[in-house]
C-alpha positions as a Markdown table, in Angstrom:
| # | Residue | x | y | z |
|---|---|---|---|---|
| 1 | Unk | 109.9 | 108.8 | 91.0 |
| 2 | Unk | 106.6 | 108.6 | 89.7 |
| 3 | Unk | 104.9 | 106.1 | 90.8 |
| 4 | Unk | 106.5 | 102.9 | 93.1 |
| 5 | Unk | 104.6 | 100.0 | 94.3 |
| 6 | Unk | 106.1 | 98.3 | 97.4 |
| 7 | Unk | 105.1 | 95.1 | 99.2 |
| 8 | Unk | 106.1 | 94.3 | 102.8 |
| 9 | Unk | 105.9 | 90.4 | 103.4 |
| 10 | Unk | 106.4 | 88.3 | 106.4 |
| 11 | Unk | 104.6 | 86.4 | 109.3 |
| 12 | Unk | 102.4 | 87.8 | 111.2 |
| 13 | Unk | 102.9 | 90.0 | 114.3 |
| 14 | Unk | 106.4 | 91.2 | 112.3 |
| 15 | Unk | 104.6 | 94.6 | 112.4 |
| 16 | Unk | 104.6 | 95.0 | 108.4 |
| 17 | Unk | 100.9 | 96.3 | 109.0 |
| 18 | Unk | 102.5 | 99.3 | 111.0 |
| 19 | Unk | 105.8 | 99.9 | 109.1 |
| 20 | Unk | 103.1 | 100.4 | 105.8 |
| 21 | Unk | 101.4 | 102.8 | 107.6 |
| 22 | Unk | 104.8 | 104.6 | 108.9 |
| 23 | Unk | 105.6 | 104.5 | 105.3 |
| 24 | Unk | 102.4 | 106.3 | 103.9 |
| 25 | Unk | 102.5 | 108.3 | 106.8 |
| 26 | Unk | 106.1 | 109.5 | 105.2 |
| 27 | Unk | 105.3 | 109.7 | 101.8 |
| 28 | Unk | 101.9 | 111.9 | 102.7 |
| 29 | Unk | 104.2 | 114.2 | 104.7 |
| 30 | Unk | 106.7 | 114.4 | 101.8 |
| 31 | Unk | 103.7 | 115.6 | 99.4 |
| 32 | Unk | 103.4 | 112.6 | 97.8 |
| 33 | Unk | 100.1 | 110.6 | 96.5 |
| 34 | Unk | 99.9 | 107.4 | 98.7 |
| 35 | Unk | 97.5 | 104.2 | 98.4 |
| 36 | Unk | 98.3 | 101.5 | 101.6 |
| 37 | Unk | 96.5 | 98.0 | 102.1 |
| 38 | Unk | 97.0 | 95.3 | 103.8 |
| 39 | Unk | 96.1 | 91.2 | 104.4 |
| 40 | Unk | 96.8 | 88.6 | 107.2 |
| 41 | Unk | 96.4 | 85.0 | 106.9 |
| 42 | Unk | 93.9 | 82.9 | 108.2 |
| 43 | Unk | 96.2 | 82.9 | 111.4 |
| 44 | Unk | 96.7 | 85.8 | 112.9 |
| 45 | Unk | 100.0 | 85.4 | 114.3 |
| 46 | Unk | 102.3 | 83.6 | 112.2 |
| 47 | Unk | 100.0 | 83.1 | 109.7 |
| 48 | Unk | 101.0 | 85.6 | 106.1 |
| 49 | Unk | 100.9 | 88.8 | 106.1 |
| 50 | Unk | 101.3 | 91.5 | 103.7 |
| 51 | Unk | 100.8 | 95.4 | 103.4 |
| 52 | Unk | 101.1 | 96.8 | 99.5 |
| 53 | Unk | 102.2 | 100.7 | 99.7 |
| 54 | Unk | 101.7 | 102.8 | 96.8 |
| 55 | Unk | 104.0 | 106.0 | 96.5 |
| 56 | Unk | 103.2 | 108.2 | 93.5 |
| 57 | Unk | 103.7 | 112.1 | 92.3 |
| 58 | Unk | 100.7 | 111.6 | 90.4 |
| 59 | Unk | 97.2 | 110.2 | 90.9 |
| 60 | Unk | 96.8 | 106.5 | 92.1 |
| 61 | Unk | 94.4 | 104.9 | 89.7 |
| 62 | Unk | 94.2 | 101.8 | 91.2 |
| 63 | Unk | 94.8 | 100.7 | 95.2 |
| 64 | Unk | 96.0 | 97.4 | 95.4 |
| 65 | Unk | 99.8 | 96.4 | 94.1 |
| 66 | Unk | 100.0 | 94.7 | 90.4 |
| 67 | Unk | 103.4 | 94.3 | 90.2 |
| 68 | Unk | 106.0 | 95.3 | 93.1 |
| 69 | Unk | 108.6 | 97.4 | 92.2 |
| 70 | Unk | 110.2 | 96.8 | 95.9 |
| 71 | Unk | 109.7 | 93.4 | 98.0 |
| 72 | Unk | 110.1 | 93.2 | 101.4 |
| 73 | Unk | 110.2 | 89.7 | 103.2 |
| 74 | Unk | 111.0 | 88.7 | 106.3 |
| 75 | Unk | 110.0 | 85.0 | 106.3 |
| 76 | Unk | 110.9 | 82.3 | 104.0 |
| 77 | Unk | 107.6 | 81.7 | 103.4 |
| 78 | Unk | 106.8 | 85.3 | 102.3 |
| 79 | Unk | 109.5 | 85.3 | 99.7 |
| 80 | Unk | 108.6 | 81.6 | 98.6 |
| 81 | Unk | 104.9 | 82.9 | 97.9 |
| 82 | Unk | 105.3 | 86.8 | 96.6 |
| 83 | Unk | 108.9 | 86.6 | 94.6 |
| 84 | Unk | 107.8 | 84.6 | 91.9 |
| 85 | Unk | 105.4 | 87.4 | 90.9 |
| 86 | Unk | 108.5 | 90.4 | 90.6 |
| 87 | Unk | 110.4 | 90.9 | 87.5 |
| 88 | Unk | 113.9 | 91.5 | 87.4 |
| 89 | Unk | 114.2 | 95.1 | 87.7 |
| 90 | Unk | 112.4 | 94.9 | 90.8 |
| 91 | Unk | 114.8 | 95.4 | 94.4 |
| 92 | Unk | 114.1 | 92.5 | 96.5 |
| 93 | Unk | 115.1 | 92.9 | 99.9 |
| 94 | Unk | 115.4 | 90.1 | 101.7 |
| 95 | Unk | 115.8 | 89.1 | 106.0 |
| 96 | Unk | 119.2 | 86.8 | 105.6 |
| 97 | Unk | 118.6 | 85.9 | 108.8 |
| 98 | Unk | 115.4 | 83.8 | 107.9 |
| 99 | Unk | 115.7 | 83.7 | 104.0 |
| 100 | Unk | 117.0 | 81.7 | 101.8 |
| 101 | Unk | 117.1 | 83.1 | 98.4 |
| 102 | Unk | 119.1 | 80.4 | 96.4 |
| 103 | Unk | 118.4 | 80.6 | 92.9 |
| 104 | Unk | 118.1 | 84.4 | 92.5 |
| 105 | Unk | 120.9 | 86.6 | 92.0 |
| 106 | Unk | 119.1 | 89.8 | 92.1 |
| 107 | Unk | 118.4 | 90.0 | 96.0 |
| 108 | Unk | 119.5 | 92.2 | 98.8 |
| 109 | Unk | 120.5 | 89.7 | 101.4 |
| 110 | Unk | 120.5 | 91.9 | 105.1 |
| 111 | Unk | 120.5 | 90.4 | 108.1 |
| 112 | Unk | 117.5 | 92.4 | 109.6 |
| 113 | Unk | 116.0 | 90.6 | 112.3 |
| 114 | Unk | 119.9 | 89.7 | 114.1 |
| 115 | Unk | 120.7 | 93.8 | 113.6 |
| 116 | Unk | 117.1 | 93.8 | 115.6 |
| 117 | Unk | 118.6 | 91.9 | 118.8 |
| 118 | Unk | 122.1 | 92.1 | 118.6 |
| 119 | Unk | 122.3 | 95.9 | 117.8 |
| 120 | Unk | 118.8 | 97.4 | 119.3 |
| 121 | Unk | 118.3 | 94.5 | 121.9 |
| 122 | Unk | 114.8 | 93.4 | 120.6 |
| 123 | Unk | 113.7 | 91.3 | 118.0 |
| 124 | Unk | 110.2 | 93.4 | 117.9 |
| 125 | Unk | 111.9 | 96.3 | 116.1 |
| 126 | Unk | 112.9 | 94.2 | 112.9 |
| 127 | Unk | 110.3 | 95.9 | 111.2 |
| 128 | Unk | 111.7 | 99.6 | 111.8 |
| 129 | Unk | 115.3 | 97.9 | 111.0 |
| 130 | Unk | 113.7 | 96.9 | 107.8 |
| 131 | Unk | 112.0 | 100.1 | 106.9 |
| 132 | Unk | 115.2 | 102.4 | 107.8 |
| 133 | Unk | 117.4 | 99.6 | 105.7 |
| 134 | Unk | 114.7 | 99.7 | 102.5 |
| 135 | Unk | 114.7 | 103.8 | 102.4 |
| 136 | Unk | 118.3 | 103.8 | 102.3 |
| 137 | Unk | 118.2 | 101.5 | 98.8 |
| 138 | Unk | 115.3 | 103.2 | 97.2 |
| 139 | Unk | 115.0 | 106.7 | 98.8 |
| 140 | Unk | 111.3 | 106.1 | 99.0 |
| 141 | Unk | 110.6 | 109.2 | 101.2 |
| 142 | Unk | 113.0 | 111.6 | 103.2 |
| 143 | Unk | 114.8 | 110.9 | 106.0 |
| 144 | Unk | 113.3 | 113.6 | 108.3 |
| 145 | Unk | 109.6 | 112.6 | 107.7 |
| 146 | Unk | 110.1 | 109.1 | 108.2 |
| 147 | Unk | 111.7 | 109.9 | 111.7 |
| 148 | Unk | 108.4 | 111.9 | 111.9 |
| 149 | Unk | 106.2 | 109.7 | 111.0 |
| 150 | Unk | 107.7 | 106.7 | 113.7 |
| 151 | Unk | 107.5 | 108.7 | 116.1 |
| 152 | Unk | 104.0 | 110.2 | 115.4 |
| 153 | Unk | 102.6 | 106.0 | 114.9 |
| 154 | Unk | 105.0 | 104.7 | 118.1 |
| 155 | Unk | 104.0 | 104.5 | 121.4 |
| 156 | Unk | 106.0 | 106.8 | 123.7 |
| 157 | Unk | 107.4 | 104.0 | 125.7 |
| 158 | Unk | 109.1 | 102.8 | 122.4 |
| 159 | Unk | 110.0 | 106.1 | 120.5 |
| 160 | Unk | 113.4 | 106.0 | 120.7 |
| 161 | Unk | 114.2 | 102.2 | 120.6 |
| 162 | Unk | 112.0 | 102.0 | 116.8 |
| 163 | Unk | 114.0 | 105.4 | 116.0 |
| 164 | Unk | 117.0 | 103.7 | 116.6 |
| 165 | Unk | 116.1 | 100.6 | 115.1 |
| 166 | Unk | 115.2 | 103.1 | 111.6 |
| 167 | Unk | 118.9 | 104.0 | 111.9 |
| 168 | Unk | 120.1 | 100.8 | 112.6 |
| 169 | Unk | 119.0 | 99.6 | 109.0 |
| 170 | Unk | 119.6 | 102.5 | 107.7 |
| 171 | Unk | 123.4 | 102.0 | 108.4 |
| 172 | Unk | 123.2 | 98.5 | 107.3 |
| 173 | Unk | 122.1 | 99.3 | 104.3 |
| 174 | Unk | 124.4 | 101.9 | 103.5 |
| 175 | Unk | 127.4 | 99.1 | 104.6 |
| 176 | Unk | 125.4 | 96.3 | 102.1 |
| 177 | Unk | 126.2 | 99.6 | 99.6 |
| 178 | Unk | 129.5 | 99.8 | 100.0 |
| 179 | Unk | 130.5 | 96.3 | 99.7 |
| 180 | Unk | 129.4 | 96.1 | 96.5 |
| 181 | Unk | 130.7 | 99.0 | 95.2 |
């Protein structure tokens, strides 16, 4: 990898803001060169929101994503308004649970918000589901540092359900994987 720009889309108060920083956080501890940024809405909840992660092995010239590489959305309105901008080679991960992606072939359809309730017991921990799930596609940073680096930016209270909730989507990912195969 040298260099891998990553946008994390959805509505606000879907935690993207913290699962970027988890992800820097990572990537740092893995050695790594890391840019991270992100941008709400004009509402806070609900409203957009989006946090750009840039993961490189060299220098980061610029801050802010061009062009993603990986897209992350969790809302139907995140992927309406940032897919159009990602060429084909990019992964697009998608939350099948709130998505609709007709039209494009090219998308990873996993339902990460229903794996949030019905295997963790809390819709709050979609965003750790759908960290754990988009390391297991594009083995962004290792597995031992982002366990690390949840439960460095976690509260205690919550450590182990968001470390679960990593390997939650981390599983369904690697199911999603075999399928295809």
């Amino acid at each position: 990898m040298a260099t891998k720009q990553i946008q994390l889309t959805g509505a606000g108060g879907q935690g993207l803001v913290l699962a970027g920083i988890i992800l820097a956080e990572a990537a740092m501890r893995d050695g790594k060169n890391v840019a991270v940024a992100q941008s709400y809405g004009p509402e806070a909840r609900l409203g957009a929101s989006k946090s750009d992660v840039i993961i490189s092995t060299e220098k980061i010239a610029y801050p802010q994503v061009i062009k993603p590489d990986i897209l992350l959305c969790l809302s139907q309105d995140a992927f309406d308004k940032y897919s159009p901008a990602v060429d084909s080679q990019a992964l697009i991960v998608v939350d099948s649970t709130h998505v609709n992606v007709q039209g494009r072939n090219t998308v990873v359809q996993l339902p990460l918000s229903r794996a949030a309730v019905e295997q963790v017991g809390n819709k709050l921990v979609t965003n750790m589901v759908a960290l754990g799930a988009l390391n297991a596609l594009a083995h962004l940073v290792s597995w031992e540092n982002l366990q690390k680096a949840v439960a460095l930016r976690t509260p205690p209270k919550y450590r182990d359900q968001n470390l679960y909730a990593l390997e939650v989507g981390q599983r369904l990912a690697q199911e999603n994987q075999t399928k295809e195969v």
